[in-house]
C-alpha positions as CSV (number, residue, x, y, z in Angstrom):
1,X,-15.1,26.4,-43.1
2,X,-16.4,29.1,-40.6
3,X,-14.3,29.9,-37.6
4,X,-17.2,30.8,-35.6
5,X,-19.0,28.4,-33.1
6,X,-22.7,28.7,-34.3
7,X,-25.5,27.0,-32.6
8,X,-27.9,24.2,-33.4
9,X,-31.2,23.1,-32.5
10,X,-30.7,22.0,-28.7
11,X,-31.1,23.3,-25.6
12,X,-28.3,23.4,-23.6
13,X,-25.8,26.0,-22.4
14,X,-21.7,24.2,-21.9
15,X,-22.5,23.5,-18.2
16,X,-25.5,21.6,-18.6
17,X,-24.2,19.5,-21.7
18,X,-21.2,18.8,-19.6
19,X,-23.3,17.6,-16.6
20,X,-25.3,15.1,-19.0
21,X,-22.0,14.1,-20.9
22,X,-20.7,13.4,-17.1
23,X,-23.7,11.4,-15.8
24,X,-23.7,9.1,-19.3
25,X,-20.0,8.6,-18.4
26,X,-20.9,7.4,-15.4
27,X,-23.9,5.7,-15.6
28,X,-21.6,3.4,-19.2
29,X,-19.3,2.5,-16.6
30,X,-20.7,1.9,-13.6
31,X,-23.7,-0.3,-15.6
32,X,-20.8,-2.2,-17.8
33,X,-18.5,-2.6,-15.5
34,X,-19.8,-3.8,-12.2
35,X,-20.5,-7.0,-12.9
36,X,-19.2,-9.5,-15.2
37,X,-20.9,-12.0,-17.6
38,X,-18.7,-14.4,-16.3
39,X,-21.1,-14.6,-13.4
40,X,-19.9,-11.9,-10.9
41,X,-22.7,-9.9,-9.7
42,X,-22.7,-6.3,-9.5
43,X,-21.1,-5.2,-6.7
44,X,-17.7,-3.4,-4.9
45,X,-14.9,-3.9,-5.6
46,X,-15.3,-4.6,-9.4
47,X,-14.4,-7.8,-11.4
48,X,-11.3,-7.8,-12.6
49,X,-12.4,-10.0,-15.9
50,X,-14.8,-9.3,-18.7
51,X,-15.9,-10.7,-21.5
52,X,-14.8,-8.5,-25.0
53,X,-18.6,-8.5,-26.0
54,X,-18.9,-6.5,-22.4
55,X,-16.1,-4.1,-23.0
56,X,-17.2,-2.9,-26.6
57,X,-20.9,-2.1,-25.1
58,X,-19.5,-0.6,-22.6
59,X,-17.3,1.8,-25.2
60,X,-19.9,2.4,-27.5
61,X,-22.2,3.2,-24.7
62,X,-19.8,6.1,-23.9
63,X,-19.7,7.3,-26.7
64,X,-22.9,6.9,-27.8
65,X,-23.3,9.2,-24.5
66,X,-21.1,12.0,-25.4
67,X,-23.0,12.1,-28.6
68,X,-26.2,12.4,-27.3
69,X,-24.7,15.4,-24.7
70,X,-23.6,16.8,-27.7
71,X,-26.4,16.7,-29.9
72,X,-28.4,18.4,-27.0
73,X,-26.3,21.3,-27.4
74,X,-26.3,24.6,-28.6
75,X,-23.3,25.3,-29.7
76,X,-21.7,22.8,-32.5
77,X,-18.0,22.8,-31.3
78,X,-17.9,23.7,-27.9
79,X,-20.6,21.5,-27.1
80,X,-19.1,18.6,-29.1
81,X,-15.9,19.4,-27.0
82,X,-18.1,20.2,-23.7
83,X,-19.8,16.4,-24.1
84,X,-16.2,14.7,-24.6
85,X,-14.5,16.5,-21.8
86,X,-17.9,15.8,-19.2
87,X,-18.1,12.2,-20.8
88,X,-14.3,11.0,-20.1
89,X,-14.7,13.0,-16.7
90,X,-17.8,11.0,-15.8
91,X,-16.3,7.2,-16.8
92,X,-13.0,8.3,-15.3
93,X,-14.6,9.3,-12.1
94,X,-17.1,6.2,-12.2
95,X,-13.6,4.1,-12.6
96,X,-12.1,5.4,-9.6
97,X,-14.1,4.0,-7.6
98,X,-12.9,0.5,-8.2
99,X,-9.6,1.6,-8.3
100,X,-9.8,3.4,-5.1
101,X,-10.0,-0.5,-3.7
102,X,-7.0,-1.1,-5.3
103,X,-3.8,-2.4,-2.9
104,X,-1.1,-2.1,-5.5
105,X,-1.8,1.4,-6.5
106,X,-1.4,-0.1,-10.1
107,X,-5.3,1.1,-11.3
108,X,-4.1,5.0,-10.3
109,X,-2.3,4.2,-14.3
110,X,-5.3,2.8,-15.2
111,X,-7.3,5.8,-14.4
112,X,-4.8,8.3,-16.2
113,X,-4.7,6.1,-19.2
114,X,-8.2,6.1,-19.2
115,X,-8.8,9.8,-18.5
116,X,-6.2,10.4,-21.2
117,X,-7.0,7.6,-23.8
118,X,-11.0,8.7,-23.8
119,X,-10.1,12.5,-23.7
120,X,-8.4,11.9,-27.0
121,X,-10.7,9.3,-28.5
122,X,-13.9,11.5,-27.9
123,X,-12.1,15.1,-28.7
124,X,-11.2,13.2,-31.9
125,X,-15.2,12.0,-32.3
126,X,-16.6,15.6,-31.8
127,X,-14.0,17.5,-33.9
128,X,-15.2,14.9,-37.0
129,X,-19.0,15.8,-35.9
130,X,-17.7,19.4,-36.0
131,X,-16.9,19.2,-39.5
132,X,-19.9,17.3,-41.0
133,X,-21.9,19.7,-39.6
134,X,-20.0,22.7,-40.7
135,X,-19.9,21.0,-44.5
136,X,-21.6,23.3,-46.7
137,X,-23.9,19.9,-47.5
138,X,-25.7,20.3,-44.1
């Protein structure tokens, strides 16, 4: 296994693969989870209830996000990491604005958790992408 980031086929420097990682954060959450299939409309303040078919789209639209930012890359493992930094910062900024509407200050966990629980999730995702593309089979 090399210890040297080497680049791949796309385009973009770490800034720019972080922006797009950010706005496909953004975009999954604010397009899943503004309005509910149990008839709410899309709207502020957010519903409060989904449907679990709504909330796996919603995840694998994230991270089908952060792979897309990644692929676009040049670099194999700091852009993986760039696209699952900017991706969790994009839902977790898309989430605070429901939460900011929040009287119980309860959804201030919910944002941490989130922020932390997609960090890990995705850093976890792009380290594994890391690998398979390092393997001397690529």
């Amino acid at each position: 296994m090399q210890s040297e980031d080497r680049p791949t086929g796309g385009r973009l420097g770490l800034w720019p693969t972080g922006v797009v990682a950010f706005l496909g954060g953004f975009v999954a959450c604010a397009g899943w989870l503004s309005w509910s299939a149990y008839g709410r409309a899309p709207g502020l303040p957010a519903p409060k209830e989904f449907p679990t078919w709504q909330v796996v789209a919603c995840g694998a639209t994230v991270v089908l996000a952060c792979f897309v930012a990644a692929h676009l890359s040049k670099w194999v493992k700091s852009g993986g990491l760039a696209a699952a930094v900017g991706t969790a910062a994009g839902f977790t900024t898309a989430f605070c604005v429901s939460a900011s509407a929040d009287d119980t200050g309860q959804s201030g966990v919910g944002v941490l958790l989130s922020e932390l629980g997609w960090m890990f999730a995705l850093v976890i995702l792009m380290s594994a992408r890391t690998a398979m593309l390092r393997s001397p089979s690529s």
